[in-house]
N, C-alpha and C positions, 0 to 999 in steps of 0.2 A: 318352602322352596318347591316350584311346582318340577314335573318331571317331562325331557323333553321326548315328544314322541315323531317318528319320521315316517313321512309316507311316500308309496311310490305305487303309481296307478298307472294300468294299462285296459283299456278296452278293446279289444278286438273282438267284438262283438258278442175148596173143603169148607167146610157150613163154621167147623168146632174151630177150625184154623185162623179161620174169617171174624168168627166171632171174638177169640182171645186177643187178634191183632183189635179189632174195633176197643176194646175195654180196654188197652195198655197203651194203643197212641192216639185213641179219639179221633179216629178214621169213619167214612163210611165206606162200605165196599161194594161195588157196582159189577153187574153180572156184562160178561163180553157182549156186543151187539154187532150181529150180520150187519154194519151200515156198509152202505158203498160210498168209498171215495168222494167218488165222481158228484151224487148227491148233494152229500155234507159239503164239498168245495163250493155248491153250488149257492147253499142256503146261509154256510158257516160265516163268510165274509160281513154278508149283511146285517145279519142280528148281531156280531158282534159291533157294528158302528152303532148301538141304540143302548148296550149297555154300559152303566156308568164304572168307573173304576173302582176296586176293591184292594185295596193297600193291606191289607191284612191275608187275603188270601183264604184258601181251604185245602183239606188234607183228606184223601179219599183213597180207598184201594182199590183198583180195578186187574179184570181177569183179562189178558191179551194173548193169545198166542202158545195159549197152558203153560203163560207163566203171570204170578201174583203182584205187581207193582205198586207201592204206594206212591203217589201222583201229588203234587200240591199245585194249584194253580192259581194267579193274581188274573182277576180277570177285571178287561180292560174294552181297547176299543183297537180294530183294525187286524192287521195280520198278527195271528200269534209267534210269540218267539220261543221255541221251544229250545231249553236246555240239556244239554249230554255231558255232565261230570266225570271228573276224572276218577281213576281206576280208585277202588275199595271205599269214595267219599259221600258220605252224607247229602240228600240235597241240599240241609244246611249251609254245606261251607260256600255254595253260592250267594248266602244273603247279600254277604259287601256287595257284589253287581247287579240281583237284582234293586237295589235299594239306589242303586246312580245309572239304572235306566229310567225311559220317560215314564213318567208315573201313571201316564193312560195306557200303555203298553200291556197287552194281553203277554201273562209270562205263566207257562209250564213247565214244571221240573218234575223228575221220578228218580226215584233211587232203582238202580239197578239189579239183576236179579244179585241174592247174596250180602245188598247193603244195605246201610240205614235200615228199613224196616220192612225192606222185600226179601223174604225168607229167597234160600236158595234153589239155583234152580236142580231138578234132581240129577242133570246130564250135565256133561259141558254145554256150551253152543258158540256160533260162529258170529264174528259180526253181521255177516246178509242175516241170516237169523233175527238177530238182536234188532238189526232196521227194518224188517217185518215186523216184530213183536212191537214197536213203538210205532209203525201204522196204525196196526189195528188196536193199540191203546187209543192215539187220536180218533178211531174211527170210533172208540166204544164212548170216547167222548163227546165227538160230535163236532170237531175241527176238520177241515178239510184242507184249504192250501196254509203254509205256515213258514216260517223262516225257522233255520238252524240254527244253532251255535254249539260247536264240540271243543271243549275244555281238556286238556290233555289225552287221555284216553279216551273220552266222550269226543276228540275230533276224529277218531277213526267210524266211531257212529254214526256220526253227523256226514261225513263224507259218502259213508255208503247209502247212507239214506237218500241223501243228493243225488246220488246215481239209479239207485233203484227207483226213483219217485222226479223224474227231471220237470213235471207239471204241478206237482205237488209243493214241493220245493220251491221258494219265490227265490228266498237269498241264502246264501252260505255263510257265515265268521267261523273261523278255526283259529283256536286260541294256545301257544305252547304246545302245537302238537307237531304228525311228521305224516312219514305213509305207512308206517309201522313195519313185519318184518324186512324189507328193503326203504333201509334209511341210515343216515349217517347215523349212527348210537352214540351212546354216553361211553365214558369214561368206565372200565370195570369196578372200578370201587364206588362211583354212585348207581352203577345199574344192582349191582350187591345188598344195597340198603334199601332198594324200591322190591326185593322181593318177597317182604312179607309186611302185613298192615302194623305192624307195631307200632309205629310212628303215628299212629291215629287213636291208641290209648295209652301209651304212656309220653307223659309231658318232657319229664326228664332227656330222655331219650331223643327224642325231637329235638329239644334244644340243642341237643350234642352234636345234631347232622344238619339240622335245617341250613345253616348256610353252605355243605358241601354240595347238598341235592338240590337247595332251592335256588342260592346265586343272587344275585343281584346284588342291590348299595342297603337292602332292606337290613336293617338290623334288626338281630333276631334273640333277642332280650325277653326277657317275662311278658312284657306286654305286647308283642306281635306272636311270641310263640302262644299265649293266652289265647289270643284273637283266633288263630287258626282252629286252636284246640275247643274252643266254645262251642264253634260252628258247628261239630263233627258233633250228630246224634248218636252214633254207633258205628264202631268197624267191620260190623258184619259178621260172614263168617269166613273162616279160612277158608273155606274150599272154595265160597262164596270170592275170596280173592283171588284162587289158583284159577277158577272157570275165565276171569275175566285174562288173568296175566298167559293163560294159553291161547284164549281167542285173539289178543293180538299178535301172539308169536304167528299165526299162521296164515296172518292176513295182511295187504300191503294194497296199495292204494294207487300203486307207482304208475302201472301201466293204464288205469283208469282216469287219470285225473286230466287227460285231455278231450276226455266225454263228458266231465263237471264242467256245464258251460251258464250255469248258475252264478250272476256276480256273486262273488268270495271275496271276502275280506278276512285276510292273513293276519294277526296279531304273533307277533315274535321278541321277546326279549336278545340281546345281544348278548347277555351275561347268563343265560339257563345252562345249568349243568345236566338236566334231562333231556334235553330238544337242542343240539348246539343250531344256530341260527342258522348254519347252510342249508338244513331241513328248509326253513323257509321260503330262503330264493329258490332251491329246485323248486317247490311245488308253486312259487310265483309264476317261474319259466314255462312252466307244464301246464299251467290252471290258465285255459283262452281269455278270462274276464275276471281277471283280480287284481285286487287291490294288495299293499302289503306297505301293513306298521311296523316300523319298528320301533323300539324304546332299550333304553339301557339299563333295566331290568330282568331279573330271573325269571323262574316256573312258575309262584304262584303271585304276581304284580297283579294279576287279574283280579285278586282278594285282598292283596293288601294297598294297592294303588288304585282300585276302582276307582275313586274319585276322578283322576284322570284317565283312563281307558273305558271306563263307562260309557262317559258322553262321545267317546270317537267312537264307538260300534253305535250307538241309538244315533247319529249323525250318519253313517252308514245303512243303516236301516228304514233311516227317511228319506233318502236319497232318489230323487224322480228317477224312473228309469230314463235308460239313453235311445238317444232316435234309431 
């Protein structure tokens, strides 16, 4: 029984550090590189139409912005799509999606500072922050222009990165997100159990909440809470969660999204208990050149429904531009 989705488009135009991490997740770790932008936009596009697809991918750590990221990328052919996961998760639990995008599709993920297997960072930081430090990650890797896509928390990155970087930036997807501190909120009792990563090592526990936080028609049985739970490398660390759940309290998207003139493609479930769907028509209303899915699914449909929302973002991502 497939799931029905609805759309509504509008145009208006450390060495010792380094080393322990290489031995325990079989990373390489790559030193930051003064590249410019401008350059790498220039040369990045090209060479990537000549190399061939790598379904398997690679796992690397690189130095951006003084802070340590572990990066995995499937490399492909055309614009990259760079990935920004949600708050405390693994790049793992992206597999289901990238796994039902095009399979020639150049795909970048990084766990963020504090997760998966990017030690923390030693400060808070801000989101502009955070979308500098994943510039000059791509610069250190040698991408220049590239498409977004921000995943719950990962859409407040993805958004500012849009606006810090409006040449850089080809296309926007924001998946389950809002504008963060000014946005319509959740309900007190699921914003209560999103305040600590617990739910990403114990199983138990997740099962007991998954469908008050997650939402949707998903049933949340051994074998989807399984699914979620496999994905997830590691929680991280706690402070590693607190840096990220402060940086979105103090940032908000609200009054900038009429300068995001990057087509955007909205993905929103109607039944999310973290993001209630009015977040998405405002930032449809606000955003000059977006699109906006909806579906009658929860928060994490984008993992456990890929099969169907995959192909409608890689169909958006193909999309000729408009005259």
């Amino acid at each position: 029984m497939g799931t029905k989705v609805r759309c509504t488009g509008r145009i208006l135009s450390a060495q010792r550090f380094e080393a322990g991490l290489e031995a325990v997740f079989g990373v390489t770790f790559e030193s930051e590189k003064a590249t410019s932008p401008v350059c790498v936009a220039e040369t990045s596009d090209r060479l990537q139409m000549n190399r061939p697809p790598d379904r398997a991918g690679e796992s690397r750590m690189v130095r951006a912005g003084g802070q340590h990221l572990r990066v995995h990328i499937r490399r492909g052919t055309g614009v990259p799509l760079v990935l920004c996961n949600g708050i405390g998760a693994s790049l793992e639990v992206l597999d289901p999606l990238v796994a039902h995008l095009g399979a020639h599709r150049t795909v970048i993920r990084f766990d963020a500072p504090g997760t998966g297997a990017s030690p923390t960072s030693p400060v808070p930081y801000g989101i502009p922050y955070l979308a500098w430090v994943t510039g000059r990650m791509l610069d250190t890797l040698g991408y220049g222009r590239v498409d977004m896509l921000g995943y719950s928390w990962g859409g407040a990155l993805a958004q500012q990165f849009a606006f810090q970087n409006p040449r850089r930036c080809r296309r926007l997807v924001l998946a389950a997100t809002a504008t963060g501190a000014l946005m319509v909120p959740a309900r007190p009792a699921v914003l209560a159990k999103m305040l600590t990563p617990r739910r990403f090592v114990d199983r138990n526990y997740l099962a007991s909440i998954a469908a008050t936080i997650y939402g949707g028609s998903v049933d949340f049985g051994n074998a989807t809470v399984t699914q979620l739970v496999s994905h997830q490398l590691a929680a991280g660390s706690r402070r590693g969660y607190l840096h990220q759940l402060l940086a979105g309290a103090v940032w908000s998207s609200l009054f900038a999204l009429p300068a995001i003139r990057q087509p955007t493609l909205i993905v929103a479930g109607t039944d999310d208990p973290i993001i209630p769907i009015i977040n998405a028509h405002i930032m449809y209303r606000l955003m000059p050149n977006a699109t906006l899915v909806t579906h009658p699914g929860g928060h994490v449909d984008l993992l456990t429904n890929a099969a169907t929302l995959g192909p409608v973002i890689e169909n958006f991502l193909r999309r000729a531009p408009s005259a």
